[in-house]
C-alpha positions as CSV (number, residue, x, y, z in Angstrom):
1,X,-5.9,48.9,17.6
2,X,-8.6,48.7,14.9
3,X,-6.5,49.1,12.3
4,X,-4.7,46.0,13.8
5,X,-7.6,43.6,14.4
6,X,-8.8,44.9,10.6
7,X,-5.3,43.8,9.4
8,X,-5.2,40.0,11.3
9,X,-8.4,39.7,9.8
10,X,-7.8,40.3,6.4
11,X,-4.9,38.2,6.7
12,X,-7.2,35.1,8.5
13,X,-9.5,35.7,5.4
14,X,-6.8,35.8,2.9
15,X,-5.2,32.9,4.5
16,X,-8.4,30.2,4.2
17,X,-9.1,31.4,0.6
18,X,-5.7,30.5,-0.5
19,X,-5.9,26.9,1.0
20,X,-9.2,26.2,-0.8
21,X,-8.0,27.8,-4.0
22,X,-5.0,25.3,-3.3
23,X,-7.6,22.7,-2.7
24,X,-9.9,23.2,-5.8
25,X,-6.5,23.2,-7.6
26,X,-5.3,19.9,-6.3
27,X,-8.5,18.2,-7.4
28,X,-8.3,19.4,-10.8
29,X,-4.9,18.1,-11.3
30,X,-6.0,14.5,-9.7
31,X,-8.9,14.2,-11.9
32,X,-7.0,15.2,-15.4
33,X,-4.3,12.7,-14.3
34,X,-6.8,10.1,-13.7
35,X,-8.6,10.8,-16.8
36,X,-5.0,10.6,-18.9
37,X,-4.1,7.6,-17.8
38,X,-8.1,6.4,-17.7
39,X,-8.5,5.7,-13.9
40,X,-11.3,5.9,-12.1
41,X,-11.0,8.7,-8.8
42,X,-12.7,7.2,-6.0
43,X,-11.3,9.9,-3.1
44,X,-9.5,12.8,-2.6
45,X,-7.7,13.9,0.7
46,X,-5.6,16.8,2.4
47,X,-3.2,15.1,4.3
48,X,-0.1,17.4,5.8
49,X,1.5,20.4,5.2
50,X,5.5,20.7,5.6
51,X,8.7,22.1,4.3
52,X,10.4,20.0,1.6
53,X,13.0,20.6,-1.1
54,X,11.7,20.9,-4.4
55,X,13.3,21.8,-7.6
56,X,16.5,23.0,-5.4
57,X,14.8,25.0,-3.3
58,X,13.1,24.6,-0.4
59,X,9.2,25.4,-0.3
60,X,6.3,24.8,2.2
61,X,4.6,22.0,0.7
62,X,0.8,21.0,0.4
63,X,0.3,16.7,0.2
64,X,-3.1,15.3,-0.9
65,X,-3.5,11.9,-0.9
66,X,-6.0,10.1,-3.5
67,X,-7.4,6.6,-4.1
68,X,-7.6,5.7,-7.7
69,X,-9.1,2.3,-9.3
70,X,-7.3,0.8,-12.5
71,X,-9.5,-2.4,-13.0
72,X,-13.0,-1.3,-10.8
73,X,-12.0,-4.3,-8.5
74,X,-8.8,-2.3,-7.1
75,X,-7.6,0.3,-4.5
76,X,-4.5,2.5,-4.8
77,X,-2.9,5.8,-3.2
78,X,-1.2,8.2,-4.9
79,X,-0.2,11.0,-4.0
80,X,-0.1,15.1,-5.3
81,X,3.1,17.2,-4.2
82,X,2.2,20.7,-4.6
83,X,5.3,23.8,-3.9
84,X,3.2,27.0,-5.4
85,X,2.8,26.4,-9.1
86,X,4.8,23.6,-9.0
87,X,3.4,19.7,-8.4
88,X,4.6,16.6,-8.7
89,X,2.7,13.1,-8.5
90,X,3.5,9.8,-6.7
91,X,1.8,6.6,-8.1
92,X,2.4,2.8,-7.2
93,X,2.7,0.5,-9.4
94,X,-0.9,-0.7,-10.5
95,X,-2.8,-3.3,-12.4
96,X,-4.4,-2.4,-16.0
97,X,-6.5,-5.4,-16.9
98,X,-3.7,-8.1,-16.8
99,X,-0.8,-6.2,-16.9
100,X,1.3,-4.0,-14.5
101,X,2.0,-0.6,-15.5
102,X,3.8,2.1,-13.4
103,X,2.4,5.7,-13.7
């Protein structure tokens, strides 16, 4: 019996470090796309977990949603896929200065 309750607990442990090692890793990857294509971040959010097919396979997915600013006056969502080591970005179509430009 201990060497069960020793075991779940490791695994709860293990568990909550990998979602915030996922989490510290989705923010990095926001913030360097941000800064490549020279938008400001203004928020950063979990939003689901769920299966999805990615790069033919299917994977258990991790979806953060972020709000970026392209002119300061502005408000978008995009959005981070991320499958393991794989990720993938969704961006709208946004405003630089007078133009349009889709990321």
């Amino acid at each position: 019996m201990d060497l069960l309750a020793i075991f779940l607990l490791t695994f709860i442990v293990m568990f909550f470090w990998r979602r915030r090692k996922d989490a510290e890793r989705a923010q990095h990857l926001i913030k360097q796309k941000c800064k490549t294509l020279e938008l400001q971040l203004l928020e950063v959010n979990f939003k689901q977990e769920k299966p999805q097919k990615m790069a033919g396979h299917w994977r258990w997915c991790r979806y953060y949603q972020f709000e970026f600013s392209s002119t300061g006056d502005s408000r978008y969502q995009g959005q981070l896929i991320m499958a393991g080591s794989q990720y993938k970005f969704e961006l709208p179509v946004y405003r630089v200065g007078d133009d349009l430009y889709e990321g």
